[in-house]
PLY file of the C-alpha trace (Angstrom):
ply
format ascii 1.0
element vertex 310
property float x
property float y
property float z
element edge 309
property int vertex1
property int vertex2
end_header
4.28 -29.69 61.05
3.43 -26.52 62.77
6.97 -24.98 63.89
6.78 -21.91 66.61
9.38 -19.65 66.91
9.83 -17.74 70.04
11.81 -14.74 71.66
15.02 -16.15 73.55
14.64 -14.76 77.38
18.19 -14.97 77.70
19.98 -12.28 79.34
20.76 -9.25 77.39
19.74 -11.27 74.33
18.68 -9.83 71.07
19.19 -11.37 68.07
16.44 -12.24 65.74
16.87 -15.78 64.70
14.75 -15.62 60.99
13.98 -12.29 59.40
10.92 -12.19 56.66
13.06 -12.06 53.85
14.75 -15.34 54.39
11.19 -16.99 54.75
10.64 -18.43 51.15
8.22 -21.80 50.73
9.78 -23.69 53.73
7.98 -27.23 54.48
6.58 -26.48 57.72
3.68 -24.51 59.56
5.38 -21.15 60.96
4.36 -19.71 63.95
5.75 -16.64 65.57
5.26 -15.30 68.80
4.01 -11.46 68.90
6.84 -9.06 68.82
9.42 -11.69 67.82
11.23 -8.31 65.82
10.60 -6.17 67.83
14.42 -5.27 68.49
15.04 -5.14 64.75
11.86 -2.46 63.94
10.36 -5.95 62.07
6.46 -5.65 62.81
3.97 -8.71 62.51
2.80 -8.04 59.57
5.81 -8.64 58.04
5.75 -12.05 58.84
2.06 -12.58 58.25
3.11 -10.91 54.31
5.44 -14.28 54.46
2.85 -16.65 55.35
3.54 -16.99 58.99
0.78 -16.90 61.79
1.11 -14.67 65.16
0.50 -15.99 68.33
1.21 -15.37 72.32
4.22 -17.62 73.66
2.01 -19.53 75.61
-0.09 -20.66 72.85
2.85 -21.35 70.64
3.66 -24.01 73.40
0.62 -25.53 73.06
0.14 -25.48 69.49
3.20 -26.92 67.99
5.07 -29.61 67.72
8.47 -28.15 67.62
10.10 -24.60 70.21
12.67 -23.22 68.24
14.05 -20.61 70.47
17.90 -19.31 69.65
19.04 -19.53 73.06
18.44 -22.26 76.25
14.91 -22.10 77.42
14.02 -20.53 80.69
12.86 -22.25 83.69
9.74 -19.43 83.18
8.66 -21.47 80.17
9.48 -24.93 81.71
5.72 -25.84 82.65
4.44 -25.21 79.32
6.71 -27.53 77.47
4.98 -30.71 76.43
6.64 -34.23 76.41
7.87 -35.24 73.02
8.19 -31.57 71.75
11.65 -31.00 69.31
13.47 -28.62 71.00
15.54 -26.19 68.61
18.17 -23.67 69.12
22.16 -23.76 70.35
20.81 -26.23 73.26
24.10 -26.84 74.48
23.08 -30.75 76.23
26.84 -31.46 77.37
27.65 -28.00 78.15
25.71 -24.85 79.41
22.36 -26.65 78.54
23.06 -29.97 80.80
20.98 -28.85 83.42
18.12 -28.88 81.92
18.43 -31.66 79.47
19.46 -33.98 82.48
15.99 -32.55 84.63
13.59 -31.26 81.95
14.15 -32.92 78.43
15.12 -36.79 79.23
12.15 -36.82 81.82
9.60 -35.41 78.68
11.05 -37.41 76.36
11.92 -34.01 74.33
14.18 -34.36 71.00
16.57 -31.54 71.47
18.68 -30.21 68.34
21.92 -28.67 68.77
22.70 -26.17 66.27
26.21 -26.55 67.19
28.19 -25.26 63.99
30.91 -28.13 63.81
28.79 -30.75 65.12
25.03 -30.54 64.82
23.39 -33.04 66.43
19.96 -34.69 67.64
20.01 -35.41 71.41
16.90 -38.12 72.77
17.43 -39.16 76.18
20.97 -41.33 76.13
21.20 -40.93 72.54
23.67 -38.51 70.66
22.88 -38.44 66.45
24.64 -36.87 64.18
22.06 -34.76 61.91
22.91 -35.30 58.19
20.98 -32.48 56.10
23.41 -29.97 58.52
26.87 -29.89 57.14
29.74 -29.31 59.55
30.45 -24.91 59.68
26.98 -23.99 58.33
26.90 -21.47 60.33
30.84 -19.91 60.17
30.29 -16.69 59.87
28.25 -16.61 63.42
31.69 -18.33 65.18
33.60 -15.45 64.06
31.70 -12.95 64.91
32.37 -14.59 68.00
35.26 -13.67 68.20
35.06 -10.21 67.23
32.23 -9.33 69.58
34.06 -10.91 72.35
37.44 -9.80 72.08
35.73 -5.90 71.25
33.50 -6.27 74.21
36.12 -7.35 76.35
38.64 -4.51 75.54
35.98 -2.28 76.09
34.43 -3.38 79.24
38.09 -3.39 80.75
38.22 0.14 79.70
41.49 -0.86 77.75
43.23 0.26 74.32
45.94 -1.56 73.20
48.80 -0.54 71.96
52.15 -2.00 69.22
53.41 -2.90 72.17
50.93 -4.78 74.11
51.73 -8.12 73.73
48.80 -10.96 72.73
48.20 -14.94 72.45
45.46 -16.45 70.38
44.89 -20.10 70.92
43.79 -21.69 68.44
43.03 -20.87 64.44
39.68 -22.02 64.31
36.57 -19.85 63.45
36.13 -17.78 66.36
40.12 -17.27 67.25
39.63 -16.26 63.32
37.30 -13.55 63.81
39.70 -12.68 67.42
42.22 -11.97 65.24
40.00 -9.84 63.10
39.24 -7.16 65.92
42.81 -7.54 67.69
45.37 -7.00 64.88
43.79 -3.74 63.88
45.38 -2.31 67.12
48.78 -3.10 65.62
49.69 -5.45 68.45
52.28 -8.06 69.35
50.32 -10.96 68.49
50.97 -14.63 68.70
48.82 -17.63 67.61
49.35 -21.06 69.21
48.35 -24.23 67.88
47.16 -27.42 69.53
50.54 -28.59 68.50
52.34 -25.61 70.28
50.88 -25.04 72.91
53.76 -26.33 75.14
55.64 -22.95 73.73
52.31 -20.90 74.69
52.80 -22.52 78.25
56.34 -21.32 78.44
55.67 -18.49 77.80
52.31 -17.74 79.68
53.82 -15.36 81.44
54.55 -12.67 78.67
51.11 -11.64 77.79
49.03 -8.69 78.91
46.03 -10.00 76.68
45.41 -13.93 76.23
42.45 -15.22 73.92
40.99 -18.38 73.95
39.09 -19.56 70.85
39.35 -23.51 71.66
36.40 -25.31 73.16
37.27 -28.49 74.64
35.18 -31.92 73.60
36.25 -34.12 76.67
35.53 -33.54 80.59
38.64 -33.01 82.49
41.01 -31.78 79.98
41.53 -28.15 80.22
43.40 -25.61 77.67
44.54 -23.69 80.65
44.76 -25.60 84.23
44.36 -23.71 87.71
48.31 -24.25 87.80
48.77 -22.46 84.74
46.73 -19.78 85.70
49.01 -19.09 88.70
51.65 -18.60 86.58
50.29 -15.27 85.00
51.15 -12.44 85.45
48.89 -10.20 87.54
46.47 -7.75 85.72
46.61 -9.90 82.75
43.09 -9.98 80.75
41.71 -13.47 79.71
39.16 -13.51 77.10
37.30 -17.03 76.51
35.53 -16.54 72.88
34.68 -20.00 73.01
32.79 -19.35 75.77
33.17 -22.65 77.37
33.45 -21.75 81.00
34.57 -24.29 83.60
36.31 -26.45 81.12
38.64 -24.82 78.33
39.99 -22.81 81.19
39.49 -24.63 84.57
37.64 -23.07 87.24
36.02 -20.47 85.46
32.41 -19.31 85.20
29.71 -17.98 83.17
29.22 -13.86 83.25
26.73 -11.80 81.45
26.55 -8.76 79.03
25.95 -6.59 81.44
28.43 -7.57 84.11
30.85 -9.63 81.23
34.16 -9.38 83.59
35.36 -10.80 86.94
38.93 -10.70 88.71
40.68 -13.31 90.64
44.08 -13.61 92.11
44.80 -10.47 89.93
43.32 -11.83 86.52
40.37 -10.32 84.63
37.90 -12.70 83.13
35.85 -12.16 80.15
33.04 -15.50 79.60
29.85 -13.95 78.00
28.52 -17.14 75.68
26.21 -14.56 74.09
28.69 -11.95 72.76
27.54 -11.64 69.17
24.43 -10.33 70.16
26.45 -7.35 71.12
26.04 -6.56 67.06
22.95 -8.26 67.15
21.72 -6.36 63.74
24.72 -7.99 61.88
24.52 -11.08 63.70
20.74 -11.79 62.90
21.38 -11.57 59.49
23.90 -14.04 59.65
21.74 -16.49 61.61
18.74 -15.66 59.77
20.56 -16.94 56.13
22.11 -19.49 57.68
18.88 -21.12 59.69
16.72 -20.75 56.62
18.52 -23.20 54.33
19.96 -25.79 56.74
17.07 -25.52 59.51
13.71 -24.46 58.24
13.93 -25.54 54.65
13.53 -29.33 55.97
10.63 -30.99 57.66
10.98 -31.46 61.04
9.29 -34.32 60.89
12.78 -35.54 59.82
13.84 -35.56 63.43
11.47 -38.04 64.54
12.48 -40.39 61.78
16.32 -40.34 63.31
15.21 -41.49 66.58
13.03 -44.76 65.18
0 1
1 2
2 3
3 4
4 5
5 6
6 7
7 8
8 9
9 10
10 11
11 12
12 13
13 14
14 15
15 16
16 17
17 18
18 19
19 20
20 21
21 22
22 23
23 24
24 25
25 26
26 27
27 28
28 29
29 30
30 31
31 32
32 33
33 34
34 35
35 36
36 37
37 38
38 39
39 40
40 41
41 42
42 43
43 44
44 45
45 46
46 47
47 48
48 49
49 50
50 51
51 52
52 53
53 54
54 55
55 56
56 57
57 58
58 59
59 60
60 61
61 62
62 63
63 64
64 65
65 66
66 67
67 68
68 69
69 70
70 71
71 72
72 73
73 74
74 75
75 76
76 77
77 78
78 79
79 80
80 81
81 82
82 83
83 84
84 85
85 86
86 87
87 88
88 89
89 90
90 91
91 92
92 93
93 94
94 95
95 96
96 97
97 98
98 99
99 100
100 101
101 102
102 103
103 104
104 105
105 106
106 107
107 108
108 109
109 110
110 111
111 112
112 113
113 114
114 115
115 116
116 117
117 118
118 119
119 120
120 121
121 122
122 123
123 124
124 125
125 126
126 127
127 128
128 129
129 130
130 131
131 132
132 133
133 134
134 135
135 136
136 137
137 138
138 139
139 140
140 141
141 142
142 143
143 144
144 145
145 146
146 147
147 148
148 149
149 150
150 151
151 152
152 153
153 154
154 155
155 156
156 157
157 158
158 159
159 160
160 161
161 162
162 163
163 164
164 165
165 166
166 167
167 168
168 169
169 170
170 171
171 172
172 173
173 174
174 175
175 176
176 177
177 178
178 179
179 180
180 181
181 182
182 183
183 184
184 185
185 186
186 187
187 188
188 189
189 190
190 191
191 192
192 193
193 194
194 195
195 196
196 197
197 198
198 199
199 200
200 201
201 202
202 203
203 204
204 205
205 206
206 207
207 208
208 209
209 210
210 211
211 212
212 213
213 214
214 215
215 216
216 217
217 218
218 219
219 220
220 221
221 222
222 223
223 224
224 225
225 226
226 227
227 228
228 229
229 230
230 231
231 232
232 233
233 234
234 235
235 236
236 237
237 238
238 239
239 240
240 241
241 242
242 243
243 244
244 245
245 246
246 247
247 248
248 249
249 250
250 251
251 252
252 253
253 254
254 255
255 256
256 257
257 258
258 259
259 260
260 261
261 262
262 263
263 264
264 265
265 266
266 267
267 268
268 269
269 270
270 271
271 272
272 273
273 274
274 275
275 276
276 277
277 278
278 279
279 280
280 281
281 282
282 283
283 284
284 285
285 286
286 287
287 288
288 289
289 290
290 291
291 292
292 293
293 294
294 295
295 296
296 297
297 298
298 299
299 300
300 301
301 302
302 303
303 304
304 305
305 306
306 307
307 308
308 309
């Protein structure tokens, strides 16, 4: 199957989702877009040493069966995507991606695949299926990066240095509150971690905390980690950092920002919700993808993904 692989147009995004080295007798037909390392000094003859073929975006579209493209399409490359195309990357269907799954990929009949890392998954119009060969946390060490880019970006942007005394809540002990706790606790802080279990203490106490990190994104609509009621109850000049990136729903009422404009105040709170913050160490972070995507991703035929659907 010929497989084309494509720069993400996401904004601020540069990560390089496979890097030549990792390219090693996979099943399918590769075909890269021109330039697609460009922001890594990787040339196209690199790829072309691996076997790979070079060709313009809009020709990859046409060519091949399956997009993979790290980040949500564009609505730039909308017209060129042909019904019953695979759509590969972190999609996002129920979350940042509904939008266009809902108006672009049920009305093509596209297969989209959700390199979510605890739950990767085929999406064809109403269906939702689980994709075996993809083992739950393939992809770990991308999560907590996560968390490290986030929380460093955030402290940064906000111009801010903590200190032993600045007091901290991490919510959650999952991959990315792992990798939150990484980057914080080498300020020496006063750092708590709250569990699903406890967060009832982290609510009674909301109002302690000059820094408050979320690393929980939530599964089901209308349940939210933090509620617009809890958020009135803390303190003023208090910075929020979602790492989970899951804007609107682990902390109600919030919304998406950008690398390049990653914060936003309200009512005296500082928002940080950048769901691209790894590619702030995008060198380190395509390496990580790159492994990670070769085994579990490109190794297999993606004719596979048709056969889940019959």
């Amino acid at each position: 199957m010929q497989v084309g692989l494509i720069k993400p147009l996401y904004p601020y995004e540069k990560r390089v989702a496979l890097l030549p080295k990792d390219i090693n007798n996979f099943s399918n037909d590769l075909i890269i877009e021109t330039g697609f390392g460009n922001y890594l000094n990787i040339s196209d003859a690199e790829y072309i040493s691996k076997g790979c073929r070079i060709n313009s975006r809009n020709e990859i579209f046409k060519m091949c069966d399956a997009i993979c493209c790290l980040k949500l399409l564009q609505p730039c490359d909308y017209e060129f995507i042909r019904s019953g195309q695979i759509i590969v990357g972190w999609t996002h269907p129920t979350g940042s991606g509904t939008e266009f799954f809902n108006n672009i990929a049920v009305p093509l009949g596209l297969l989209i695949v959700d390199l979510d890392n605890i739950n990767p998954s085929l999406y064809y119009l109403d269906k939702k299926i689980p994709i075996p060969w993809i083992p739950r946390d393939f992809i770990r060490e991308n999560s907590v990066m996560a968390g490290v880019c986030s929380t460093l970006h955030a402290l940064i942007s906000y111009g801010y240095y903590p200190k032993s005394n600045t007091k901290v809540a991490i919510l959650a002990p999952g991959n990315v509150s792992q990798g939150a706790y990484q980057l914080i606790s080498k300020f020496n802080c006063n750092i708590r971690l709250f569990y699903r279990k406890t967060m009832e203490e982290f609510y009674n106490t909301i109002r302690d905390y000059d820094i408050i990190i979320n690393g929980i994104e939530v599964d089901k609509p209308n349940i939210h980690i933090i509620t617009k009621d809890q958020l009135k109850e803390i303190n003023k000049g208090t910075l929020i950092i979602d790492a989970a990136a899951d804007a609107g729903n682990a902390i109600e009422g919030t919304h998406y920002t950008n690398i390049g404009d990653p914060l936003y105040e309200e009512n005296g709170i500082t928002f940080y919700e950048v769901n691209n913050a790894p590619t702030i160490l995008y060198r380190e972070s395509s390496k990580i993808i790159s492994e990670s995507l070769s085994k579990w991703v490109f190794s297999y035929d993606f004719k596979e993904y048709y056969e889940l659907i019959k």
